[in-house]
C-alpha positions as CSV (number, residue, x, y, z in Angstrom):
1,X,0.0,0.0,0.0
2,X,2.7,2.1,1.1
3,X,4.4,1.4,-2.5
4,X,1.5,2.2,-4.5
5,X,1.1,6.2,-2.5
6,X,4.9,6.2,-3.3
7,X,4.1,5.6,-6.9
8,X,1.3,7.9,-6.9
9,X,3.0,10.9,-5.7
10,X,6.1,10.6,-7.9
11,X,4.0,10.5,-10.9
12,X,2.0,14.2,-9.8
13,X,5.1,15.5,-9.0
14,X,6.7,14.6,-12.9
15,X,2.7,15.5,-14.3
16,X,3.1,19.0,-12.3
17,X,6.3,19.3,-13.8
18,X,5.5,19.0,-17.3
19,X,2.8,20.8,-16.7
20,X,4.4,23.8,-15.7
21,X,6.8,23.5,-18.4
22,X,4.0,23.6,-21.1
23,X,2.5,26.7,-19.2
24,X,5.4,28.3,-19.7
25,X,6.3,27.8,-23.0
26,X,2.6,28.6,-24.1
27,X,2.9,31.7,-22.4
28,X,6.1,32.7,-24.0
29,X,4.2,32.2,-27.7
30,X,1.0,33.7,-26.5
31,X,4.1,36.8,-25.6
32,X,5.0,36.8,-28.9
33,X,2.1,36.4,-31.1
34,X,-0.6,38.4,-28.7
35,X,2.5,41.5,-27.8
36,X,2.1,42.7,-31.6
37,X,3.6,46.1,-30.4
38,X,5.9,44.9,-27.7
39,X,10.0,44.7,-29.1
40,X,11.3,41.4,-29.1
41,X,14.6,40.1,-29.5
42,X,16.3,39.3,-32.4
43,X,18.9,36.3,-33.3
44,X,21.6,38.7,-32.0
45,X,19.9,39.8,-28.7
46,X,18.8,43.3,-29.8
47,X,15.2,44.0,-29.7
48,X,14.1,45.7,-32.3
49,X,14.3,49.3,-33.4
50,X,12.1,51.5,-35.9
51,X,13.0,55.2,-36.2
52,X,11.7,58.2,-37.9
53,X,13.3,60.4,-40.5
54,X,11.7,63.0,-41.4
55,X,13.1,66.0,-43.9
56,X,11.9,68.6,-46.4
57,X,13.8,66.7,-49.4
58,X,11.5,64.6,-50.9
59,X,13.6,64.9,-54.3
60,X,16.3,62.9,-52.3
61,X,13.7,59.9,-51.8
62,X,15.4,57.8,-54.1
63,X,18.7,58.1,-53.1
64,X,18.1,57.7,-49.2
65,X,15.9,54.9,-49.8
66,X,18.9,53.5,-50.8
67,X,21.1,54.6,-48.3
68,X,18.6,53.7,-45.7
69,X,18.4,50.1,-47.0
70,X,21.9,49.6,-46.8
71,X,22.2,51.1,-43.0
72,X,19.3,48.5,-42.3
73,X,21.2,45.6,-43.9
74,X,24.3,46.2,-41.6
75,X,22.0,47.5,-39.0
76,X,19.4,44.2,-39.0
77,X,17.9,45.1,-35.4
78,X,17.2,48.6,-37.3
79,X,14.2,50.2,-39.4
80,X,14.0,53.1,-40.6
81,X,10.7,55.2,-41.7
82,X,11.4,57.9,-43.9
83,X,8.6,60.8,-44.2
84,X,9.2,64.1,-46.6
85,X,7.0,67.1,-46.4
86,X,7.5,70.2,-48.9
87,X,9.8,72.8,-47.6
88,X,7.0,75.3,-47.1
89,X,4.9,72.8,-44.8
90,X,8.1,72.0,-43.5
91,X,8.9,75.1,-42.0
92,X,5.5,75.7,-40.2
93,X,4.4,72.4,-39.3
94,X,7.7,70.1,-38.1
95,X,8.0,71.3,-34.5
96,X,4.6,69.9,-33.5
97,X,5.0,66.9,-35.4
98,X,8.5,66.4,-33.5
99,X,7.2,67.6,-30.3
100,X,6.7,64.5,-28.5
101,X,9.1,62.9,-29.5
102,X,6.5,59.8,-31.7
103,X,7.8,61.3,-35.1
104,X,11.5,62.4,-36.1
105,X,14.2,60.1,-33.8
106,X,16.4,61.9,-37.0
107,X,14.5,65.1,-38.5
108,X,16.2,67.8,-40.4
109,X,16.4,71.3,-39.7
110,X,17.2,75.0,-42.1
111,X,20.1,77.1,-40.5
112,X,19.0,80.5,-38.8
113,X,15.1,81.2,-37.7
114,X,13.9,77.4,-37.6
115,X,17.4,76.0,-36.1
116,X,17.4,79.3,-33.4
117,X,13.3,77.8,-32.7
118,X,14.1,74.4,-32.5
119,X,17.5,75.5,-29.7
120,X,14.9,77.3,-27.7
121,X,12.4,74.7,-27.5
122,X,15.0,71.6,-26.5
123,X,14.3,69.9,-29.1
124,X,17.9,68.6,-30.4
125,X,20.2,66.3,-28.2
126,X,23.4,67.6,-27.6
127,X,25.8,66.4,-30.6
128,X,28.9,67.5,-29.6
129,X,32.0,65.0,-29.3
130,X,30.0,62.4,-31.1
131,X,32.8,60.5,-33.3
132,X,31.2,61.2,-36.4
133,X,32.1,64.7,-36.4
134,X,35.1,64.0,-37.7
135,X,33.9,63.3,-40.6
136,X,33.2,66.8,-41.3
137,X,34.6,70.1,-42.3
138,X,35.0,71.7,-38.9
139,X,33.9,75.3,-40.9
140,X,31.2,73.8,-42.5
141,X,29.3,72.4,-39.4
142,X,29.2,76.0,-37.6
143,X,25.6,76.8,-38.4
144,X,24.5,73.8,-36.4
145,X,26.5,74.9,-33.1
146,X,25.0,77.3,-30.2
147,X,26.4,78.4,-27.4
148,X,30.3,76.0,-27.9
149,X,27.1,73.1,-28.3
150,X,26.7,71.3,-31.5
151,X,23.3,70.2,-32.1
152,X,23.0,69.7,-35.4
153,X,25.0,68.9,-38.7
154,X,24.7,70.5,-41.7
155,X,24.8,67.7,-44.8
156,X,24.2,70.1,-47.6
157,X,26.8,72.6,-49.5
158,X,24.6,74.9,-51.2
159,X,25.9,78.0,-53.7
160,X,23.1,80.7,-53.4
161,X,24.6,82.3,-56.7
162,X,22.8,82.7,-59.7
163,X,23.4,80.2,-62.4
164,X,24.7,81.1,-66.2
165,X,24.2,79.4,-69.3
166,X,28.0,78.8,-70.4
167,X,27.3,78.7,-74.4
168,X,24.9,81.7,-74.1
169,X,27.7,83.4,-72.5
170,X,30.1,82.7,-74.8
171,X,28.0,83.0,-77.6
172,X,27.8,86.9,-76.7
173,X,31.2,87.4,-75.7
174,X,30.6,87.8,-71.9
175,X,32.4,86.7,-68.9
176,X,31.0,87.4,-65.2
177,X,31.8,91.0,-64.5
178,X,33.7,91.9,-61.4
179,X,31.6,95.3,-60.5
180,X,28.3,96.6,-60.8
181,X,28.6,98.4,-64.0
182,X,29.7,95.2,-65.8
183,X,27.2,93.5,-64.2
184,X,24.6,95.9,-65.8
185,X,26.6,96.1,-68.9
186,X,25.9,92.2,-69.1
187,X,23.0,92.4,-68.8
188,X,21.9,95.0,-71.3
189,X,24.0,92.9,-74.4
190,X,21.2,90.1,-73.2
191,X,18.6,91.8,-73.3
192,X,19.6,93.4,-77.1
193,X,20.1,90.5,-78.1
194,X,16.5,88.8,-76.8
195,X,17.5,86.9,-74.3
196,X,15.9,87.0,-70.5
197,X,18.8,88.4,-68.7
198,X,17.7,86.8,-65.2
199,X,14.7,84.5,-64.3
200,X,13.6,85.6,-61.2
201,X,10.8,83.7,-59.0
202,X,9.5,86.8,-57.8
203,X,6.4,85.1,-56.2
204,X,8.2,82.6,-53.9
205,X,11.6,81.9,-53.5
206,X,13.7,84.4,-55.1
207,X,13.5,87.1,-52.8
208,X,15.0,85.5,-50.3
209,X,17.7,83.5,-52.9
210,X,18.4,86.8,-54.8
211,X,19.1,88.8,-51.8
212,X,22.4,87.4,-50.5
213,X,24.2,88.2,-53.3
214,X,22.9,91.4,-54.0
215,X,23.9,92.5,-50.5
216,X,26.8,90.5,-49.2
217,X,29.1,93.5,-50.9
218,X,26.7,96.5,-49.3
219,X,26.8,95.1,-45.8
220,X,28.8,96.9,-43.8
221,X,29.6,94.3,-41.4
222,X,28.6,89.9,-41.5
223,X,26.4,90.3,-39.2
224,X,24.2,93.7,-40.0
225,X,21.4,91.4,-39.6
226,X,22.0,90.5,-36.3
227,X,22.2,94.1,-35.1
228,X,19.2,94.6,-37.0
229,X,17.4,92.5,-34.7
230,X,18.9,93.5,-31.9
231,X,17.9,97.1,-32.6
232,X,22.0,98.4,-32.9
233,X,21.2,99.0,-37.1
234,X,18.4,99.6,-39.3
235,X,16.7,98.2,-42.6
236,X,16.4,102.1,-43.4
237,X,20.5,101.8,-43.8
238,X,22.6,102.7,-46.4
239,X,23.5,99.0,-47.4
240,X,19.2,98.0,-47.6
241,X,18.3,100.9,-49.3
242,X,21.0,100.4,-51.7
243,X,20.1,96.8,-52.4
244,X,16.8,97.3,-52.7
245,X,17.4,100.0,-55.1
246,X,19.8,97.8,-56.9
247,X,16.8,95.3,-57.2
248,X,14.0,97.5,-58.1
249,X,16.9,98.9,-61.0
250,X,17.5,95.8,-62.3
251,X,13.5,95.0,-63.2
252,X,12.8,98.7,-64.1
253,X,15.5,97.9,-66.8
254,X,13.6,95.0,-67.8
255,X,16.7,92.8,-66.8
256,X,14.4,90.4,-65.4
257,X,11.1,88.5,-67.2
258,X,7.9,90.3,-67.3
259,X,6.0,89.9,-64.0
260,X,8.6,89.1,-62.2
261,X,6.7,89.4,-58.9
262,X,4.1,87.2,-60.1
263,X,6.5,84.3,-61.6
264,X,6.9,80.9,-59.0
265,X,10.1,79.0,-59.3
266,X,9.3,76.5,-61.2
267,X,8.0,78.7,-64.0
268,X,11.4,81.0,-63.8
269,X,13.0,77.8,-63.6
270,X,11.8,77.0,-67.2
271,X,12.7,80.1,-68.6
272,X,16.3,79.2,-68.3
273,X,16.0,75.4,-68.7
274,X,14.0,76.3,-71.9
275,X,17.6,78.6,-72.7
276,X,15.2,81.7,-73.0
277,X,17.0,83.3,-70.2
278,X,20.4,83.0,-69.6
279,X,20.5,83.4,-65.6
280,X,18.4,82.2,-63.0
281,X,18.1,83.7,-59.8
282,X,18.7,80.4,-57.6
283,X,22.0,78.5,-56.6
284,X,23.9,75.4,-57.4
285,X,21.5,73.5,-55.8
286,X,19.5,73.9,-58.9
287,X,22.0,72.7,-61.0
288,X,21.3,69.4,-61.3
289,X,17.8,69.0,-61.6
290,X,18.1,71.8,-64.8
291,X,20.4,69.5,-66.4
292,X,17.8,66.5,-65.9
293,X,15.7,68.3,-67.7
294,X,17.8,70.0,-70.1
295,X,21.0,67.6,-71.1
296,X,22.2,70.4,-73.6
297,X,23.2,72.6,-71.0
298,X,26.2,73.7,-69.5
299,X,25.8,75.7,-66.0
300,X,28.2,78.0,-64.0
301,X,27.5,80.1,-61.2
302,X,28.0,83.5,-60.7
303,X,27.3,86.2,-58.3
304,X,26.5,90.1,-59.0
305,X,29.1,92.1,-58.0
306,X,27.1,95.4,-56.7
307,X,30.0,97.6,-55.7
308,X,33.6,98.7,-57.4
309,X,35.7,95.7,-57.8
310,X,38.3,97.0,-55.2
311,X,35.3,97.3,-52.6
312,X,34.1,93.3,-53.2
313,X,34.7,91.7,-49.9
314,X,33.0,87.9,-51.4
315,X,32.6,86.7,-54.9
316,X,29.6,84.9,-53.3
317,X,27.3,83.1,-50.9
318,X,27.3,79.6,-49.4
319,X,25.0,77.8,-47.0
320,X,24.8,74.7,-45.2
321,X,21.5,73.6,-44.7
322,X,19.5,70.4,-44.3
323,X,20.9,70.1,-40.7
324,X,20.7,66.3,-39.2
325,X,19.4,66.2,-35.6
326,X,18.7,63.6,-33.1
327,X,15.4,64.3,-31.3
328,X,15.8,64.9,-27.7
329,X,12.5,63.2,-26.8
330,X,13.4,60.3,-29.4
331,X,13.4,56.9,-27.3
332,X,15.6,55.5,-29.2
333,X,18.8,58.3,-29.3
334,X,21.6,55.7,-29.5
335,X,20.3,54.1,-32.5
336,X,19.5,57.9,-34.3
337,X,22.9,58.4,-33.6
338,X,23.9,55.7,-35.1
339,X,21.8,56.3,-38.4
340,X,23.6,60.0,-38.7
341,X,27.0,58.5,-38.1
342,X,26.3,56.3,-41.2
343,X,25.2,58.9,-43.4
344,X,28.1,61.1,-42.4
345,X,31.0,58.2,-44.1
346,X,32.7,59.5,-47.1
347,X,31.4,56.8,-49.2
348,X,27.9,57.1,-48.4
349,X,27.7,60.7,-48.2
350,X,29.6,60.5,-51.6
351,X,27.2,58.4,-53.2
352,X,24.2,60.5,-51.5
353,X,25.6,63.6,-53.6
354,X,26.7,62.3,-56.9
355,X,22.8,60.7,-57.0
356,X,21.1,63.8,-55.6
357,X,23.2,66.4,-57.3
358,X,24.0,67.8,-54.0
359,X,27.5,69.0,-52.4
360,X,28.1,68.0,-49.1
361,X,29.7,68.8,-46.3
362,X,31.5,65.7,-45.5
363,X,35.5,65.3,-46.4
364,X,37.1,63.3,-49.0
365,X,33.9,62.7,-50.9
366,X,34.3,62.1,-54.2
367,X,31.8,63.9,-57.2
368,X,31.1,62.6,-60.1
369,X,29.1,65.1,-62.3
370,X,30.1,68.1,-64.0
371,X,27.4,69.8,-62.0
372,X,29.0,69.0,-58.7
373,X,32.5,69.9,-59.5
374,X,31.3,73.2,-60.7
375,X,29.9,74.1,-57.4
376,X,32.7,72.3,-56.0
377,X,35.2,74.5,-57.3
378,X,33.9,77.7,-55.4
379,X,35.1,76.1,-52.4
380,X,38.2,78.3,-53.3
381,X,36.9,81.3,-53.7
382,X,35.6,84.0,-50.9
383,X,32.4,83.2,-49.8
384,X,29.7,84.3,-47.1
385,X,27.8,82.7,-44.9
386,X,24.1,83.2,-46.6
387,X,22.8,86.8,-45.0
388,X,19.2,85.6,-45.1
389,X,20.1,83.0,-42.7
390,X,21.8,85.0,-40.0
391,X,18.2,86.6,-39.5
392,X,17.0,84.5,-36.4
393,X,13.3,85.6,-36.8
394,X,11.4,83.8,-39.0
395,X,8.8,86.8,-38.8
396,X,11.6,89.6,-39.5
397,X,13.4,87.0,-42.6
398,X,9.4,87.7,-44.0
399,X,9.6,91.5,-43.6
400,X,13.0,92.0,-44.9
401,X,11.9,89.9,-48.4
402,X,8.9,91.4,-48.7
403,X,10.7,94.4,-48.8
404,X,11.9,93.1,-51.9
405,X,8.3,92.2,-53.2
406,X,7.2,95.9,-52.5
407,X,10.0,97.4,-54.7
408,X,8.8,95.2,-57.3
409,X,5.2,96.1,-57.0
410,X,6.4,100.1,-57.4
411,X,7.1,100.8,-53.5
412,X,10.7,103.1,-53.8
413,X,13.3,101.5,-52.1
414,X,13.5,104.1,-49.0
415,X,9.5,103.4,-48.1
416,X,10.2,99.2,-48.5
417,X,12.6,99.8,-46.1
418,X,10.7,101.8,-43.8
419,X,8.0,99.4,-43.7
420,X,10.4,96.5,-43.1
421,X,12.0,98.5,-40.5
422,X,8.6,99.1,-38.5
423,X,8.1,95.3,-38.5
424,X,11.6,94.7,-37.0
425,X,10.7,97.2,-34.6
426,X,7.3,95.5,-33.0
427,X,9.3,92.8,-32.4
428,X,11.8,93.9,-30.7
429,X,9.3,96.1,-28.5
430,X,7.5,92.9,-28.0
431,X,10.8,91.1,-27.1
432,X,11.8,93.8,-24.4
433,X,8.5,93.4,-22.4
């Protein structure tokens, strides 16, 4: 009897076993199929990641896509979710979206007003010492530091110089003029001859390309902008009033298309693609999509020279723009990190520009296209840091280009600038209370 109780027990005791051992490994699938949004582990141990890019470049698609895919290949616990909105929408929409930290682990940010926003609302992690700045041009990465503080990296080279039409040039005998006189001079052969001197995208963004190098040569100082805004110089200065007047002379002389105000870039854009006008009022990051659409072309940028030769300062204007950032809400800040500091190799930055037809900032990256060493090559001459972008407002940036609207709608230079200078002036009223 005893012998049979013995029995007994040991077989509960190896049913409670197995038992508990099927419990468990039902619970562990119903884990794994029920969790849909939990992170599990993968073969290597590392649960998991999805992150967010998001950026104004959705004519780059193709090219990150690729990019991206590669990073995920070497990066297997990695995904990456790529979202583009147009620059515009961009601008006023992106810090909600980012906000919280959901969307944009790795967003993208424009030097000046919207970088100076996104400082003062926390919103980048602090980049500096990360390894992968070393990759970089130390003097091309200055737009995205603050304070000694890098918080962002600028990825793009851009030229905001007008582009010329090389065999319309030569065709006429001209050469980019080193003053303001030549520069008129050039302009007046073109137009004799039928030919658009300059498209300009009066409705949208050539105001604000235009004006850089029209007044990087009448600025007194680099950064007349910044005492501007911090009341210490005025709009209703000699070196505004002169570029506006430079402006409004230039489409009085019919130097640019008719209705220049009213004309959107895209439509300027096809004046000079179309070889109907033999400037465009952009930079070099236009270059490549022109020659996409016109293969005939050949493209060089120049920039108007609006004083004496011996008074030029810069022969023309650079930015650094589309600013990589890792969100400091992002939960997953490592693995951004890790995304950026693959972009940022030579070889994959390299490839990123000769696809895109975009320079970058990067070192010892190789291009490709005629396009790119053309823009290249002004990395020896004297360039400024793009005035618009030392504006930190994004409300006094609007005022000071639609100053250059009003001159074209008929408003004399001195009154543009007056009007300008009142808006300036609210805000910094508003900003002392």
């Amino acid at each position: 009897m005893l012998h049979r109780q013995r029995y007994a027990y040991s077989w509960a005791l190896v049913l409670i076993l197995f038992m508990s051992v099927v419990l468990a490994a039902c619970g562990g699938q119903g884990g794994a199929t029920g969790g849909q949004d939990s992170e599990q582990a993968d073969a290597s141990g590392s649960a998991p990641v999805k992150l967010s890019f998001i950026h104004w470049r959705g004519e780059d698609t193709e090219a990150l896509n690729t990019a991206i895919a590669e990073f995920e290949r070497e990066n297997p616990n990695i995904t990456v979710e790529m979202q583009t909105l147009p620059s515009d929408q961009y601008q006023s929409t992106v810090q909600s979206k980012i906000g919280d930290g959901s969307v944009g682990d790795v967003f993208a940010s424009f030097p000046g007003a919207q970088f100076e926003t996104f400082v003062q609302a926390g919103l980048f992690t602090d980049l500096t010492g990360e390894g992968f700045l070393s990759s970089y041009n130390p003097q091309l990465i200055a737009a995205g530091e603050k304070d000694g503080r890098q918080y962002a990296v600028p990825y793009q080279l851009v030229y905001n110089d007008p582009i010329y039409n090389v065999k319309l040039f030569e065709k006429y005998g001209l050469t980019p003029p080193v003053d303001w006189e030549g520069f008129l001079a050039l302009c007046q052969t073109l137009k004799d001859n039928g030919v658009i001197p300059i498209a300009f995208a009066g409705a949208d963004i050539g105001p604000g390309q235009f004006m850089n190098t029209m007044v990087m040569n009448n600025a007194p100082t680099d950064d007349v902008f910044t005492k501007v805004e911090a009341g210490e110089a005025k709009l209703t200065d000699e070196f505004w009033v002169k570029t506006l007047a430079q402006i409004k002379e230039l489409n009085d002389k019919g130097y640019f298309q008719p209705d220049a105000l009213g004309t959107k870039d895209a439509a300027a854009g096809a004046l000079f693609i179309q070889e109907r006008a033999a400037m465009l009022a952009s930079g070099s990051y236009q270059l490549a999509q022109n020659k996409l659409q016109n293969p005939e072309l050949e493209q060089q940028l120049l920039a108007p020279i609006t004083v004496s030769a011996d008074q030029a300062r810069y022969e023309g204007v650079h930015t650094t723009t589309f600013m990589l950032a890792v969100n400091s809400k992002s939960k997953h800040p490592e693995e951004a990190k890790k995304f950026i500091e693959y972009l940022s190799r030579p070889g994959v930055a390299g490839a990123y520009a000769n696809a895109t037809g975009q320079n970058v900032t990067v070192k010892d990256v190789q291009y490709n296209t005629t396009e790119l060493k053309a823009a290249g090559a002004w990395a020896d001459k004297k360039t400024v840091f793009q005035p618009r972008f030392t504006i930190l407002s994004g409300d006094n940036q609007k005022a000071v280009t639609n100053s250059i609207q009003a001159v074209l709608s008929g408003t004399s230079p001195t009154e543009a600038a007056q009007e300008a200078q009142a808006v300036i002036e609210q805000h910094i009223a508003k900003a002392g209370k």
